[in-house]
C-alpha positions in Angstrom: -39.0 -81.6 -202.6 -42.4 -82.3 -200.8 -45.5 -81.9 -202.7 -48.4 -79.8 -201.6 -51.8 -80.9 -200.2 -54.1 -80.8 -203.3 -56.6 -78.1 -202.9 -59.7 -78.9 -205.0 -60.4 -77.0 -208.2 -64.0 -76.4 -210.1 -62.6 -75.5 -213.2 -62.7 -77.9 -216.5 -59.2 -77.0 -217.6 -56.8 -73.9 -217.4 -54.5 -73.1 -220.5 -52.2 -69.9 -219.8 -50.3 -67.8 -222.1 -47.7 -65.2 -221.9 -48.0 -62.4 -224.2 -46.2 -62.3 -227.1 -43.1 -60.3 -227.4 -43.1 -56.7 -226.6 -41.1 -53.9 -227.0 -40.3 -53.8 -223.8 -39.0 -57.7 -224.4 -36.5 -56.2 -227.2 -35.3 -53.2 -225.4 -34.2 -55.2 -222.1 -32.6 -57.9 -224.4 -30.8 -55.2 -226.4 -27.1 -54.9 -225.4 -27.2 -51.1 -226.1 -30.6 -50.2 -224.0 -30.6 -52.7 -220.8 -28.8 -50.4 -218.6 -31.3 -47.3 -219.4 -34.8 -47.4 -218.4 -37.4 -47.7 -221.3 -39.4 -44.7 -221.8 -43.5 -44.6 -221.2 -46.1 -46.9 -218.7 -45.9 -50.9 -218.4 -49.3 -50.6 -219.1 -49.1 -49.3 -222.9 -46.0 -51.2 -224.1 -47.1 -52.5 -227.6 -45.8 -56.1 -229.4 -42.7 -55.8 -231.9 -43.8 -56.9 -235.4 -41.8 -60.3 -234.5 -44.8 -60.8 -231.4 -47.7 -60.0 -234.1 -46.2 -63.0 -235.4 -45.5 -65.1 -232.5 -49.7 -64.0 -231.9 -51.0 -65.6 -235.3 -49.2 -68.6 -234.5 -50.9 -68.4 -231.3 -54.3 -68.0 -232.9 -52.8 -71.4 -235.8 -52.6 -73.5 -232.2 -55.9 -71.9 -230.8 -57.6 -72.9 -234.3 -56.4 -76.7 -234.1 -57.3 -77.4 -230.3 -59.9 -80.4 -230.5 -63.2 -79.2 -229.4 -63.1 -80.9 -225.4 -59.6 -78.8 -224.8 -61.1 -75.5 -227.2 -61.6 -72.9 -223.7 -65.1 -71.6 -223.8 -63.7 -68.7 -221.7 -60.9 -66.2 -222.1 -59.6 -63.6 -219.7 -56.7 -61.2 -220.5 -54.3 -59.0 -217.9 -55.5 -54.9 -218.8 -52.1 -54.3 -220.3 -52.0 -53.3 -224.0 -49.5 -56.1 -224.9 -51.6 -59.4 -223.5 -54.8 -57.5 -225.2 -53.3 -57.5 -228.5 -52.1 -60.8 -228.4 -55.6 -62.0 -227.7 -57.2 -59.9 -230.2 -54.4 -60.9 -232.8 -54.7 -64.8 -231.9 -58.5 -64.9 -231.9 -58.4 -63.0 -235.3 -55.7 -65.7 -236.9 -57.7 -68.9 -235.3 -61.0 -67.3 -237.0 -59.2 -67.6 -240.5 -57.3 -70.7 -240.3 -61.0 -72.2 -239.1 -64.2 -70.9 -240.4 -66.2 -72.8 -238.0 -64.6 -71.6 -234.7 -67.7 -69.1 -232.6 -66.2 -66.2 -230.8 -65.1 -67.2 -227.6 -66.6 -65.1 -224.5 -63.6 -62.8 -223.7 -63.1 -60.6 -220.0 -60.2 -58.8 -218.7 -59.4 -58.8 -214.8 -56.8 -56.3 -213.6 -54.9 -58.9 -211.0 -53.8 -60.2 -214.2 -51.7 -57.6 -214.8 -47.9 -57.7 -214.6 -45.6 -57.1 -211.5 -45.5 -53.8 -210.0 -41.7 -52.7 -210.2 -42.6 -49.1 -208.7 -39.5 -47.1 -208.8 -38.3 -48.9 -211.2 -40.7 -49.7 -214.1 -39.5 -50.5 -217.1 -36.3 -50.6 -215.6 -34.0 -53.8 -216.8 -32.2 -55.5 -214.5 -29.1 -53.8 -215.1 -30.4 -50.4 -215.5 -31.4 -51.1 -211.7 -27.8 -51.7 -210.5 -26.4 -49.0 -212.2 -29.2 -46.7 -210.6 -29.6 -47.9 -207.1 -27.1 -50.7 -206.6 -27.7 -51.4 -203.3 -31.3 -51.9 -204.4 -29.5 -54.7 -206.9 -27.6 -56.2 -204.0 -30.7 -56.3 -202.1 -32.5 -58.6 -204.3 -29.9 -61.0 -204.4 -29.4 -61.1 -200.8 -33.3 -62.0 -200.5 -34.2 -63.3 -203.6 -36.4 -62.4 -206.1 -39.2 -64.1 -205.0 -39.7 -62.0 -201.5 -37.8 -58.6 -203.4 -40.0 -56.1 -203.2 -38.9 -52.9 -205.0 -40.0 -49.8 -203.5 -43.3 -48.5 -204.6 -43.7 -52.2 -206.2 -44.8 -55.7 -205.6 -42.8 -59.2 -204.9 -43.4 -62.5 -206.4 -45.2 -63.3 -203.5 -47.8 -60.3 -203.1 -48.4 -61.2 -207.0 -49.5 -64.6 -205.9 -51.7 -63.3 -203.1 -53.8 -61.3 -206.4 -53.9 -64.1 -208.6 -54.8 -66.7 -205.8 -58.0 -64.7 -205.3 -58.5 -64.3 -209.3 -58.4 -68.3 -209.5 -60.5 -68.8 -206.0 -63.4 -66.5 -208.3 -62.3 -68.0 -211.9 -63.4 -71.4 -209.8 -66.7 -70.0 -208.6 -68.3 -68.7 -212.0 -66.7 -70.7 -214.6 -67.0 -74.1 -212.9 -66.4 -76.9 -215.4 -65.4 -74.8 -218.1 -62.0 -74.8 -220.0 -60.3 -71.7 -219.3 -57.7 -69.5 -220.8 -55.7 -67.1 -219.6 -53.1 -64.4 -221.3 -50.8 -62.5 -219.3 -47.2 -62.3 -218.1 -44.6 -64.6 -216.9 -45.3 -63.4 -213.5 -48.7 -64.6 -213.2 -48.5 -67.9 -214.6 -45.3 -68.8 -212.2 -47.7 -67.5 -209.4 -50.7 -70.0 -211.2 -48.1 -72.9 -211.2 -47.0 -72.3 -207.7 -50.8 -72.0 -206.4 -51.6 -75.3 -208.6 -49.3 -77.1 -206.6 -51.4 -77.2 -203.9 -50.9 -76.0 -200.1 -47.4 -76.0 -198.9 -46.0 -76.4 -202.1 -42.4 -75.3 -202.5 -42.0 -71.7 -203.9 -40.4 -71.6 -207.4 -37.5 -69.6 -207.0 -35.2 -71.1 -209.7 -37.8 -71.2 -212.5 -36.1 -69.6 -215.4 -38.8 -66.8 -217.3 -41.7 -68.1 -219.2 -40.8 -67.7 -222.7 -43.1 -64.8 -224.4 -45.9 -66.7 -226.5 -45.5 -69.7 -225.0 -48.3 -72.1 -223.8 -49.5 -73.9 -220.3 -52.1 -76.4 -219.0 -53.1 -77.8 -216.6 -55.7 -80.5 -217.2 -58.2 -82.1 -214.7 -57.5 -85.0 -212.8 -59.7 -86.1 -210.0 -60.3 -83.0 -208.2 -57.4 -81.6 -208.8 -56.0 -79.7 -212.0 -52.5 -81.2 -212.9 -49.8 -79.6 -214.9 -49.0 -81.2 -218.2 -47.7 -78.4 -220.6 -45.0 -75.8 -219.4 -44.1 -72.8 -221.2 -44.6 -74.3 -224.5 -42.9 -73.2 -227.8 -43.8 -75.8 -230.0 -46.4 -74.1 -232.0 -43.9 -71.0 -233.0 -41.4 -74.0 -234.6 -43.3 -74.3 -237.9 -42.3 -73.4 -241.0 -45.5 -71.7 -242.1 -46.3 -68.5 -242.2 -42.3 -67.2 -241.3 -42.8 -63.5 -242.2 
C-alpha cells in the first residue's frame, strides 16, 4: 500500500490511550446482553471494577516513563469513562512516584466517542436484530463510510479530530502530549498520522481498552512506534 505525503507536525510527541474498560465494554461482550441495547447516555457509562484496575496500571506505566517521553500535557474525551481513567491513572502514578508534579490536564469534546444516533449503546447485534437492513447496510459499505442515522462515520470522526490535532499543533508545539479516549479517535489519529493520501484503515481490528500508542518525532514528522499496547496490564503486581 502507498504511503502518505508526510504533513509536518509541531508537537514533541503524542501518546494515546483508550479508556479503560467500561460497562458498556462488558455488556456488549456479554453473550446474554449483545442483542439488547444498554440502558442510559454514552456519555455517563462508568469503568467495571476490572477497568479501575486496568487505570492503576495505567497510572504504574505513566509513573515509570523517563522524564524526555513523561507528557507535560493531557487532554481527555468529556465522556465519564476516559475522565475516570485519567483521574484514576494520575492518582496511581502520584503514589508509585512521589516526585512526579501534576500534569496540566484539558478536556476537548471532539474527543469524544462516535455518534451511533439511533443506535447508542446499541451492540452490533442488537442492531441487526432491530433494523437489519441497517446491519446489511454497513456491510455493504463498510464501516468506515457507515453512517448510522442520527450518527457519525469513521470518516466524519476523523474530520473532528483532524482539527483537534491541527490546534493540539498550534499551542502545545514541542510538547509531549497525551491523549485518553476511545478506539475511534485514535484509529482516526493513526490514519491522519499517516500523512496525506494515506490508505484508510478499514481492517484495523478495535484498539484494546487501556491500551497505549505513540508516536514519536522524527524529522518533521511524528512516526508511529507503539500500537495499542498491553504490555503494562501483563504484570503480576497489584492483580486484584
Amino acid at each position: 500500500m502507498p504511503e502518505g505525503l508526510v504533513v509536518p507536525r509541531a508537537l514533541g510527541g503524542l501518546w494515546a490511550v483508550r479508556h479503560a474498560q467500561s460497562t458498556a465494554n462488558s455488556w456488549f461482550a456479554d453473550p446474554a446482553t449483545e442483542q439488547r441495547p444498554m440502558p442510559g447516555t454514552d456519555a455517563t457509562v462508568e469503568l467495571t471494577e476490572h477497568g479501575q484496575w486496568q487505570a492503576r496500571r495505567l497510572g504504574g506505566w505513566l509513573a515509570g516513563l523517563a522524564g524526555v517521553q513523561r507528557p507535560t500535557l493531557v487532554v481527555c474525551s468529556p465522556f465519564l469513562r476516559t475522565r475516570v481513567t485519567w483521574a484514576v491513572m494520575a492518582e496511581a502514578a502520584a503514589d508509585r512516584n512521589r516526585s512526579l508534579r501534576p500534569i496540566r490536564t484539558l478536556v476537548d469534546e471532539r474527543l469524544r466517542d462516535r455518534e451511533m444516533g439511533v443506535f447508542e449503546l446499541h451492540p452490533y447485534r442488537a442492531i441487526r436484530r432491530r433494523a437489519p437492513e441497517e446491519g446489511l447496510r454497513r456491510e455493504r459499505v463498510g464501516n468506515w463510510v457507515y453512517r448510522p442515522p442520527g450518527g457519525e462515520s469513521l470518516a466524519d470522526v476523523t474530520l473532528r479530530v483532524r482539527s483537534f490535532l491541527d490546534e493540539l499543533d498550534v499551542v502545545a508545539a514541542g510538547e509531549q502530549v497525551l491523549v485518553v479516549t476511545h478506539d475511534a479517535v485514535v484509529m482516526s489519529l493513526r490514519y491522519i498520522l499517516e500523512g496525506l493520501g494515506a490508505p484508510v484503515p478499514d481492517s484495523l481490528e478495535p484498539v484494546p481498552n487501556a491500551s497505549v500508542s505513540q508516536w514519536r518525532r522524527e524529522g518533521p514528522r511524528l512516526a508511529l512506534r507503539v500500537w495499542g499496547s498491553v504490555d503494562h496490564l501483563a504484570s503480576v503486581e497489584d492483580t486484584g
